[in-house]
Each structure stands twice: as structure tokens, then as C-alpha cells.
C-alpha positions in Angstrom: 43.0 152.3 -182.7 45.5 149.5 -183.1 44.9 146.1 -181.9 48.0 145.1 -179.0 50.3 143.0 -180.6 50.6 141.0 -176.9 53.4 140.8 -174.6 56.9 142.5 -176.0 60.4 141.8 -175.1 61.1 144.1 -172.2 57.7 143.2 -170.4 58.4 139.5 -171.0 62.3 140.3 -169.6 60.3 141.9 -166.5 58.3 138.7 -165.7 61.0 136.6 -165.9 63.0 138.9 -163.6 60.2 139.7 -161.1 59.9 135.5 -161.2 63.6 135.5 -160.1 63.3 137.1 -157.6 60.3 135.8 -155.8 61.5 132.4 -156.3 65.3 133.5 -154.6 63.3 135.5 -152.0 61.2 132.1 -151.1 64.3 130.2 -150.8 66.4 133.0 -148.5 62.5 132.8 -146.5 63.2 129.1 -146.5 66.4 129.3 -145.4 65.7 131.7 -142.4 63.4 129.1 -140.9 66.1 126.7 -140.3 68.9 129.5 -139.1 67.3 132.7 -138.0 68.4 136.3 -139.4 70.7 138.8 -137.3 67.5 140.1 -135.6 67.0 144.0 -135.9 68.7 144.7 -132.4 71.7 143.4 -133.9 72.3 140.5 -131.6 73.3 137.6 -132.7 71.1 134.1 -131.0 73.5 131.8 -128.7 71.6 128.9 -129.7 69.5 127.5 -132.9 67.2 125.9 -130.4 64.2 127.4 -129.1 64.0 128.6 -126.0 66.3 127.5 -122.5 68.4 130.0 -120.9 71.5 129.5 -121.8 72.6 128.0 -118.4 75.8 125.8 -119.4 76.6 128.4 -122.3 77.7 126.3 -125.1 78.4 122.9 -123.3 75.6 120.1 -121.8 77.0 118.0 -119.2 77.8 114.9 -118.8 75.3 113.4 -116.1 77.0 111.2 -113.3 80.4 111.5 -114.8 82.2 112.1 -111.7 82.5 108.7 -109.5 84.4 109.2 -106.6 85.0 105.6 -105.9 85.2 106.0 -101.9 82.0 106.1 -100.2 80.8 109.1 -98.3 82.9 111.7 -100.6 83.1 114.9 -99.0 86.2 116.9 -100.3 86.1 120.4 -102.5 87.9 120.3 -105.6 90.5 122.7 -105.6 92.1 122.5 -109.1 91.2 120.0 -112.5 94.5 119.3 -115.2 94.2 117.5 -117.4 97.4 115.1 -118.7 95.1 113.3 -121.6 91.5 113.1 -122.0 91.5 109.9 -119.8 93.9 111.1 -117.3 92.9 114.0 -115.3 94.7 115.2 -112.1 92.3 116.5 -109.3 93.6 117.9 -105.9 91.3 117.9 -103.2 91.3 120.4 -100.2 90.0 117.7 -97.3 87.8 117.3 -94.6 88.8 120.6 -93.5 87.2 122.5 -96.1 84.0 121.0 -96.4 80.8 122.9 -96.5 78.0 122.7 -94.4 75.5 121.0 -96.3 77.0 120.5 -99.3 76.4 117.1 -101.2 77.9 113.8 -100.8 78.5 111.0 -102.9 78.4 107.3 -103.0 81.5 105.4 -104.8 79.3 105.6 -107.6 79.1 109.3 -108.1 75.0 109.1 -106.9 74.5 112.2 -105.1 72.8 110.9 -101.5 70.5 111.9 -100.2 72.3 113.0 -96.8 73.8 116.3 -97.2 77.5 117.0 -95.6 77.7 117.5 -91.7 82.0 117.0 -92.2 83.2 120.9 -91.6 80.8 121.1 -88.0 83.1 117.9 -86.6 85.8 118.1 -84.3 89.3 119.6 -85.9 90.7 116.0 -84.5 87.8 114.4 -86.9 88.8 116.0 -90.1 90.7 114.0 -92.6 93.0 115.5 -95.0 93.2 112.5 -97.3 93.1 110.9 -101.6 94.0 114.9 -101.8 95.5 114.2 -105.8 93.8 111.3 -107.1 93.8 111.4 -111.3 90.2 110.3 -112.8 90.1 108.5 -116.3 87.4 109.4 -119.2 84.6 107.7 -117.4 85.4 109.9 -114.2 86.8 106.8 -111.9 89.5 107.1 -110.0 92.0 104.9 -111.3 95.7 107.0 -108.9 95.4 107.5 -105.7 98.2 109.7 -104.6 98.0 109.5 -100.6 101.6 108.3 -100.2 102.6 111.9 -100.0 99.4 113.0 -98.1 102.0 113.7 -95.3 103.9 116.1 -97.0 101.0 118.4 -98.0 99.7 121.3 -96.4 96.8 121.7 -98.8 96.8 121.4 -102.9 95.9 124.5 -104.8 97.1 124.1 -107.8 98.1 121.6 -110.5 100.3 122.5 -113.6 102.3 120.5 -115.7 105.7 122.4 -117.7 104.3 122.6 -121.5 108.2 122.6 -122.2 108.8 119.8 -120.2 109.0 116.5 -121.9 109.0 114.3 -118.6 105.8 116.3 -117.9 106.5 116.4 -114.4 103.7 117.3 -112.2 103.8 120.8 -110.5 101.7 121.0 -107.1 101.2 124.8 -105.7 100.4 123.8 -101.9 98.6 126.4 -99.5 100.2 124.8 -96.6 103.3 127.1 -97.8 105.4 125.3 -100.5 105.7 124.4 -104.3 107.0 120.8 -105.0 107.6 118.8 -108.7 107.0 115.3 -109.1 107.0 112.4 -111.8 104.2 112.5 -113.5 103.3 108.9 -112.3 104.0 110.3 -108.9 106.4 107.6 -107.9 109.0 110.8 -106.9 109.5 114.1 -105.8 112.0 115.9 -107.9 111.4 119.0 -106.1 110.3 121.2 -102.7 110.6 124.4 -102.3 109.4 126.1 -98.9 108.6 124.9 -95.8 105.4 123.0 -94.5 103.6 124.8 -91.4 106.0 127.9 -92.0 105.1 131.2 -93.5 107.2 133.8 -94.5 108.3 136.2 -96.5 111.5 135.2 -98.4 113.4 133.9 -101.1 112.8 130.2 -99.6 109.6 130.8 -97.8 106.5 132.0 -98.8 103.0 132.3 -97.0 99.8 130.4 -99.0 100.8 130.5 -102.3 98.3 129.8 -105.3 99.3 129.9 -108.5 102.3 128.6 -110.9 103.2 130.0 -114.5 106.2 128.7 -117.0 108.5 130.5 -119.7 110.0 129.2 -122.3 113.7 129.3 -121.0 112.7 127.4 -118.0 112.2 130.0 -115.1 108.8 129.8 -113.0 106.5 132.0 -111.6 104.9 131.6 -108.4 101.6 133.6 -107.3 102.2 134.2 -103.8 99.4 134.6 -102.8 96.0 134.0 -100.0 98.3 136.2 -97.6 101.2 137.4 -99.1 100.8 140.2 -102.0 103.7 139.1 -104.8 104.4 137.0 -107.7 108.4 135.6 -107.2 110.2 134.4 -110.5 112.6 131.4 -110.2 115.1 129.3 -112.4 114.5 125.6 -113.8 116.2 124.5 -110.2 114.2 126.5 -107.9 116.5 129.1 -107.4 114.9 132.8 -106.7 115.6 135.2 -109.3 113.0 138.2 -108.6 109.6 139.2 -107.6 107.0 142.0 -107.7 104.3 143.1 -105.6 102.6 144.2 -102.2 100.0 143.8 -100.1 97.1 146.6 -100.5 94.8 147.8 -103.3 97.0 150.0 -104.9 97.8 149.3 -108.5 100.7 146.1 -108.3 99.6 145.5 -105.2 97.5 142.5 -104.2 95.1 140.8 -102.0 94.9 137.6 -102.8 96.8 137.1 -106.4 94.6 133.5 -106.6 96.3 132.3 -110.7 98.4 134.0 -113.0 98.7 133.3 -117.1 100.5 134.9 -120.2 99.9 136.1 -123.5 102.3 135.9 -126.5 103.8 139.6 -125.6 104.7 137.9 -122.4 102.2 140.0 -120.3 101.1 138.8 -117.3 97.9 138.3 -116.4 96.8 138.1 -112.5 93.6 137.4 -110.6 93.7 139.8 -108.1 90.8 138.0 -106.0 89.4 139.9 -103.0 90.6 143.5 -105.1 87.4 142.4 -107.6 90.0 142.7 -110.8 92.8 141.3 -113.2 95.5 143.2 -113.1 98.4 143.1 -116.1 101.9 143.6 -116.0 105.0 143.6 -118.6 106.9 140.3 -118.3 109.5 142.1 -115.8 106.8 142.8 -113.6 105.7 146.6 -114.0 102.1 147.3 -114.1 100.4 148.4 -117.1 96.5 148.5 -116.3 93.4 146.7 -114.0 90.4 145.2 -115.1 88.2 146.3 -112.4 84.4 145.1 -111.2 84.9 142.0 -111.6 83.3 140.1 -108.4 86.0 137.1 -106.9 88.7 136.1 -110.3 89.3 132.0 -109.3 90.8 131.4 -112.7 92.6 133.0 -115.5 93.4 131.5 -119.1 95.0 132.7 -122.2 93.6 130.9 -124.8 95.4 130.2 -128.4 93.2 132.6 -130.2 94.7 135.4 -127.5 91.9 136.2 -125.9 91.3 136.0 -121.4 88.9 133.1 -119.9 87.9 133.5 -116.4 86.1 131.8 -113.5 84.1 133.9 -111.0 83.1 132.7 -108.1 81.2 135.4 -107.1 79.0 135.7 -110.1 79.1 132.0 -110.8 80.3 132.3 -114.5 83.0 131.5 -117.3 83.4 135.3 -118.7 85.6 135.5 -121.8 87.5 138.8 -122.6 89.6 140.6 -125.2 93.1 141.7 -124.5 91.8 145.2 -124.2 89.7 143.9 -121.2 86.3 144.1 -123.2 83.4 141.4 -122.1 83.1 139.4 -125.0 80.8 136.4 -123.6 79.7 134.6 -120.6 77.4 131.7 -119.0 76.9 129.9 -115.7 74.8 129.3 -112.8 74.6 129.2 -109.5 73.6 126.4 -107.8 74.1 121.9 -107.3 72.4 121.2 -109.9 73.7 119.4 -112.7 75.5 121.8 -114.5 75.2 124.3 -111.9 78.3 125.4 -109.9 79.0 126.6 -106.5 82.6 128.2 -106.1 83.6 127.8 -109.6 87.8 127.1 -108.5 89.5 125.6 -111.6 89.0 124.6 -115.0 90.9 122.7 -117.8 90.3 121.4 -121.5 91.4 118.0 -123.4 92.0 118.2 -127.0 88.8 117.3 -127.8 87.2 120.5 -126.2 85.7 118.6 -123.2 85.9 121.3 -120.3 86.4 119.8 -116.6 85.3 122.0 -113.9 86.5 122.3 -110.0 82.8 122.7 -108.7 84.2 123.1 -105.3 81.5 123.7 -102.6 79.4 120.8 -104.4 82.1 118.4 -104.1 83.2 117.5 -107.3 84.1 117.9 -110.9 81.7 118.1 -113.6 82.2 117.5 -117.2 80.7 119.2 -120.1 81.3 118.4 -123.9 80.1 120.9 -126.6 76.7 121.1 -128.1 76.2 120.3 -131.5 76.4 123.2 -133.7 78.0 125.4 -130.4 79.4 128.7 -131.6 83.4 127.8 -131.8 84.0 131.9 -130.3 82.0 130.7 -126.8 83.9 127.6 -126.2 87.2 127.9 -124.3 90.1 126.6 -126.6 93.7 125.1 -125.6 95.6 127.4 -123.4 98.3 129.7 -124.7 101.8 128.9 -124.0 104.9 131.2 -125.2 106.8 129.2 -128.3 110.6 127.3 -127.4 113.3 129.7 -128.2 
């Protein structure tokens, strides 16, 4: 027998290995603790935190944000644009629209403890008034726009021309017309259609809901609660085309409620009591539906080409691919904070802040992102065709 001469080279090469390793394996156990591993299902966590259920997706809200400033506020939001993150535009629907029920507000933006009784009162009761106010960064009203309360019908929709350098002020009334102001709403540029009178025409339209620009200067109009058609006109108003029926057909529409484009120039079109987004060429010929969806409110191309929308049947912000697949979505039903009841309209300030048209709560909530949010579940600046 030979004595052993102790520990060779390739043995003492193994330790050092094997001591590699378990110190790199502690560290990657270390690491997990603080950002957990791709679980085996594959799914990736929304959230670092532990536990909660994900109710304002990637966003917490702002509490008390919204301050109405008049006492006894009782109107549903019907659209939220933002001009700069301490100027947003709001248009209000009025007395007329009010739930039964549904919260009020003192001038301080405290909910009270009174609920809404406004939509049970006599038709000669109703008010139709402060329906485009514009709320700074602490969500006080700082424009009142009633001066042209008289001329409205009902606000829908706000927009302002991203190729406009005036940034005029679009307003897509219900109460049958489109009109353009300043943006400081001192003048009306523009008015197309007639107050009180439907129709369907090249100068008259019946509920319209939706406006969408192009780069050259032509508009489209969703047209809209009761007609079935999206109409194209010049810079000055001047009717160019259309495309669309009524029914459930595919290109036809019942209730086309908002319209956006993607950088191919499709359009994209909330087809609202048909349950589906519908897409058409940029001359208006259908190419394909997005169907089971439950009631489309919103729709938004976002810069990273991808399709936001609001449902206010299923009370959530859903975010597709172009191809039509559910990539994400969050939301709740509800009036409590962050909870939404008709989720109407949406927009986003540079920061990311999101603003929200909670419309049969009576008001517009703010949400920032959460620290650490996942960037792919917050809704990014929308998408607007580049200048020729």
C-alpha cells in the first residue's frame, strides 16, 4: 500500500468549481427574493407586491383629485383631453343624463353623502349647463365655457388637430353638429350641421360621436348613436366621402361610438351596440371585426402601434395587438375610488398620468403610474400619422 499523497490538482480544481457555483446559485436565490422567477405556468406577475388584485392595473389613483368647484355636481363626463398636464378639457352631458343614484359632489370634490335624485325631476328642471369646463393639475376648474352652452346640443367628444398649430378645439356634439373653436374658447371658427335637426346628408347628420384627423388636413366624422357611417371632409368642412350603413353586417354599424388610426392609415372603429371593432383601409373598405367585445366607448392607437380600449360593459381598459389579440387588461366596476361606472373617455399627459371620463359616477378620476409599473400595461401617447 501507498500512503495518499492528499488532495491533487483536478480534485482541488473540482472544489473550487463546485464552490463557484454554490456561491453564484446563492446569489441568483438571493436575487429571486427581491424579483420573483417566470413561475412554471409561464406567466409573468403584474406586480412585485404581494398580494391585491390588480384592480387599477398599473396606475393608483389620485384620491380627491377631481373638485368640481360648484356645489351639488351632478353631470356625467362624457369625454377628458388633455391640452397640457394642467389644462384638461372635460365636456359634460347635463342634468339630463344623470343617473339615479349616482354620487354628488361638494365644490370640494367630497363625495356627499346624498346620492343624485337629478334624472327623476321634471324635463323643465334639468339643466344643461358648465358642459366644457377645462380643470388644471390639481383638478379645479379654472374655464368655464357656458357662453356657448346655447349652442350645444350635447358634447361627445373633445379633440384637438395634432397638425394644427393654433390647436383649435374640436367639439363632436350629439345634439347633431361638429363645431371648431379657439382653443381659449373666445371663438367659433367653425359649425357644421344643424342643432335639433337630424338627417342624413352632406350638411346634416343625426348624433354623431366621434372625430379623427389626417395629415393633409381632411376630417373624419363618426356618425354615429343613430346614423350607421363615418363621412370624410376637407380642412373647411366641406364633404368629401363616406362609408357605411346601418345593420350588423360587416361595414355596417350600430352605433360607431370613436374612430382612430394606425400608421398604415387603417381605421379603427368602435362599433358599440354590434359588441366589436371593426377595421377598414383608409378609403373606407372593410378588412376584418374584432368581435365579443361587450360595449367599445373608446378606441386608441398608441405610438408603440398597438389598440387601447374602454369597455363599458366589462368595466375595463383592454389593450390589443394589431392582429386583434388580447394582450392586457384591468378595471373595476363600481364608485369606488378607482372604480368606474360607464368607462366613456380617456386621455394621457406627457408624463403618463391617465384621466378617465368615469361617467355614471360623475366625474373624472386621475391615476399616475406605480412605481416599478410594467411600461407594456401603461397606455402611451396616441398615434398620429407623420406631416407629409
Amino acid at each position: 500500500m501507498t500512503k495518499s499523497k492528499g488532495l491533487n490538482s483536478v480534485s482541488l480544481k473540482g472544489i473550487i468549481i463546485s464552490g463557484i457555483v454554490a456561491v453564484g446559485l446563492a446569489a441568483c436565490s438571493q436575487e429571486e427574493v427581491s424579483e420573483p422567477a417566470v413561475p412554471e405556468s409561464g406567466l409573468k406577475p403584474l406586480s412585485l407586491e404581494k398580494g391585491g388584485m390588480d384592480q387599477t392595473g398599473p396606475y393608483e389613483v389620485v384620491e380627491g383629485w377631481f373638485k368640481p368647484g360648484i356645489d351639488r355636481w351632478d353631470q356625467p363626463p362624457t369625454a377628458v383631453l388633455v391640452d397640457s398636464s394642467d389644462r384638461i378639457f372635460v365636456a359634460f352631458a347635463g342634468q339630463q343624463m344623470t343617473q339615479p343614484g349616482s354620487l354628488m359632489y361638494t365644490a370640494d370634490g367630497k363625495v356627499m353623502q346624498e346620492r343624485s335624485t337629478t334624472s327623476e325631476l321634471p324635463a323643465s328642471e334639468k339643466k344643461q349647463i358648465h358642459q366644457i369646463v377645462v380643470l388644471n393639475g390639481n383638478g379645479e376648474i379654472i374655464e368655464d365655457w357656458s357662453q356657448w352652452n346655447d349652442v350645444f346640443g350635447m358634447p361627445h367628444a373633445l379633440s384637438i388637430n395634432p397638425y394644427d398649430p393654433e390647436r383649435h378645439l374640436w367639439v363632436v356634439d350629439t345634439g347633431h353638429q361638429v363645431f371648431k373653436f379657439t382653443n381659449d374658447g373666445t371663438e367659433m371658427v367653425l359649425h357644421l350641421g344643424e342643432k335639433g335637426v337630424s338627417g342624413w346628408s352632406e350638411s346634416h347628420f343625426n348624433m354623431p360621436s366621434s372625430i379623427a384627423f389626417l395629415p393633409d388636413g381632411t376630417f373624419l366624422v363618426a356618425d354615429g348613436y343613430v346614423n350607421g357611417r363615418i363621412v370624410k371632409f376637407d380642412a373647411d368642412g366641406n364633404y368629401i366621402s363616406e362609408f357605411g350603413s346601418k345593420g350588423s353586417g360587416p361595414g355596417q354599424f350600430d352605433l360607431v361610438h370613436a374612430i382612430t388610426m394606425d400608421d398604415q392609415g387603417r381605421i379603427y372603429a368602435a362599433d358599440r351596440r354590434n359588441h366589436r371593432i371593426q377595421v377598414f383601409d383608409r378609403d373606407g373598405n372593410f378588412i376584418e371585426e374584432w368581435p365579443s367585445l361587450g360595449s367599445p366607448t373608446k378606441v386608441r392607437i398608441t405610438e408603440d402601434q398597438k389598440l387601447w380600449v374602454t369597455d363599458a360593459q366589462f368595466t375595463r381598459f383592454a389593450k390589443y395587438d394589431l392582429n386583434g389579440r388580447l394582450l392586457t387588461y384591468w378595471g373595476t366596476q363600481g364608485d369606488g375610488l378607482g372604480e368606474f361606472d360607464n368607462l366613456h373617455s380617456f386621455d394621457v399627459d406627457t408624463s403618463g398620468n391617465l384621466y378617465v371620463g368615469d361617467a355614471w359616477n360623475n366625474r373624472v378620476q386621475k391615476l399616475v403610474p406605480k412605481a416599478g409599473a410594467d411600461p407594456l400595461r401603461l397606455i402611451g401617447q396616441q398615434y398620429f400619422l407623420p406631416s407629409d
